[in-house]
N, C-alpha and C positions, 0 to 999 in steps of 0.2 A: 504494500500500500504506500503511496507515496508519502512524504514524509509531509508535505504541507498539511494534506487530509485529516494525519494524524494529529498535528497539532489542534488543528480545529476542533478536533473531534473530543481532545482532554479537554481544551479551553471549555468549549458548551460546558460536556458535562460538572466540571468543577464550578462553572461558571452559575452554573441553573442549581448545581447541589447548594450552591453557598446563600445564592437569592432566600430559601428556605430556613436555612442553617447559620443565625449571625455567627457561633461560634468558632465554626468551619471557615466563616470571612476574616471575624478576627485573628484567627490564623496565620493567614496567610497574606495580609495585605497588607502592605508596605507602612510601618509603622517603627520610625526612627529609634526610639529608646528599645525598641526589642532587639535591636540591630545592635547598637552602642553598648548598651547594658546586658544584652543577656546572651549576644552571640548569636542570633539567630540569622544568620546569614541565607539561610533559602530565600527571605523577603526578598531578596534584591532580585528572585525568578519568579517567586508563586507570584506576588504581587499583579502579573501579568496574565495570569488564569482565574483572577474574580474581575467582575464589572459592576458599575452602579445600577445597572438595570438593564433590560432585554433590548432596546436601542442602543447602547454602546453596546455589546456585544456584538450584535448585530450585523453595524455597520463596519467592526474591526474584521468580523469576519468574513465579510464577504471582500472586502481591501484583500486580506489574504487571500482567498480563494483567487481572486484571477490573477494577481500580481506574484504570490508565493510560487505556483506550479511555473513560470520561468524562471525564478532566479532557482530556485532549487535547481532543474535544469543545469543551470549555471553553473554551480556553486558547484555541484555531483560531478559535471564536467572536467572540476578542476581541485576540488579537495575529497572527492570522493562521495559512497554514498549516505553518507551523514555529515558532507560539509553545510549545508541550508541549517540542518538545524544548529550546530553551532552558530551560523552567523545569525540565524534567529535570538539564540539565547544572548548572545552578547548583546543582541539588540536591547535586550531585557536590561541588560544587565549595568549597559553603557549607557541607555536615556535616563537611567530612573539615580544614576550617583550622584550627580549635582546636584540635585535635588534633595538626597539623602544628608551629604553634607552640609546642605545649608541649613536642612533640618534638624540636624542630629540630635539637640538637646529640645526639641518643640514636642510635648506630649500631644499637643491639639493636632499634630499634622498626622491626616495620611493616605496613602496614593494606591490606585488601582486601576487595573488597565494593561492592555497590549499596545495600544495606541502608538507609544515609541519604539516597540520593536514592528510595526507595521509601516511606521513612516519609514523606518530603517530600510524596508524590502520595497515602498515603493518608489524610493527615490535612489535604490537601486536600480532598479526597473529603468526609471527614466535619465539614467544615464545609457540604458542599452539603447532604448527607441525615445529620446527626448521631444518627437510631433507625434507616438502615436497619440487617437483621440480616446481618453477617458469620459465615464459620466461623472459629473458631480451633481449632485443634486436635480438630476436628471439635466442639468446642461452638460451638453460634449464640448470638452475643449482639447487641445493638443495638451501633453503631458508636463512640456517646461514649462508653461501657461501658467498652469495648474500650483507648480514648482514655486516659480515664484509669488504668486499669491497664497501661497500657503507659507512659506517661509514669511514673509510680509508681514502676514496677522496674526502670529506666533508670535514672532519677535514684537508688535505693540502691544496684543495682550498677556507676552509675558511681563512686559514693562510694567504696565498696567497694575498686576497683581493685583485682579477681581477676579472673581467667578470659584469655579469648583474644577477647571478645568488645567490640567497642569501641562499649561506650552511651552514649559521648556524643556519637557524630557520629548517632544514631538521634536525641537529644533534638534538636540541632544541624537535624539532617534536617528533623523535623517542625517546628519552630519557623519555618524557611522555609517550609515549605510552607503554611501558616498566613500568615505575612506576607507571602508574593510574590502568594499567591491574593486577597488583601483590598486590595492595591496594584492590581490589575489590575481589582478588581471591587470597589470599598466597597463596595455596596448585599447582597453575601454577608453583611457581619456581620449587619445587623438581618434577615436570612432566617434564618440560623441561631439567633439569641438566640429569637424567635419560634418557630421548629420547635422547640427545649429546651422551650418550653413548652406546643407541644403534642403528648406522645409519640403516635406513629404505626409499630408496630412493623408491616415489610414484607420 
């Protein structure tokens, strides 16, 4: 079974178990003094297999679903068949630490979500095909489009610091996905700077 499929397939189910289950949430979701103070280092993974609700699951999942089954692709190409899910985990592991350490002594804070290790895989993605055309919110746009208006409104409302939504482990996310993809594969950048100049909308 491919390796994307499966990770969906834990995500749900732990995802939908924990909905039910707060204790099973407080668990595993990303919550700084358990890290600091008690060792519990799986937070910087699980954290990414609960959600706030059946919309954010949702929608991280279905981001994986079409974007994950290429880079895995990728990844299997060239680090074998369980390179995706390391650079998945790293995804996890790499959006959510700055965040961790700014936290670290804040009992009030804490995070859940895959959201950073999916921006991870899909701005991976769009450095392979940077004009194909995604949906967002049911508008199709080309991919670097997308890229930069999503990087854009990360970066003000992380500035920001409102909401319940944490954009900096989404910049975080993608900025690995970006460098772990070009460590694994140099010859992706000058594909990509190349493809920027010549649009091909598909």
């Amino acid at each position: 079974m491919p390796i994307t499929l499966v990770i969906i397939a834990i995500t749900c189910i732990v995802s939908f178990m924990a909905f039910k289950n707060s204790r099973l949430l407080n668990d595993l979701i990303l919550w700084p003094p358990a890290i600091a103070r008690q060792r519990e280092y799986h937070r910087l993974v699980t954290y990414g297999l609960v959600h706030a609700d059946f919309g954010h699951l949702l929608f991280n999942m279905i981001t994986l679903f079409f974007f994950g089954r290429v880079m895995e692709n990728f990844f299997a190409s060239r680090m074998g068949p369980f390179g995706f899910a390391l650079f998945y985990i790293g995804g996890l592991v790499v959006s959510i630490l700055p965040t961790y350490l700014k936290n670290r002594g804040n009992p009030d804070y804490r995070s859940l979500g895959a959201s950073g290790a999916v921006s991870a895989v899909l701005f991976a993605f769009i450095l392979l095909a940077p004009w194909s055309l995604i949906i967002v919110l049911v508008i199709p746009m080309p991919a670097i489009v997308y890229a930069v208006l999503y990087t854009g409104y990360s970066i003000y409302m992380d500035r920001r610091g409102q909401g319940n939504v944490n954009h900096s482990a989404h910049l975080w996310g993608a900025a690995y996905g970006v460098v772990f993809t070009l460590l694994v594969e140099p010859r992706v950048l000058p594909h990509f700077l190349d493809a920027l100049m010549q649009p091909s909308f598909r």
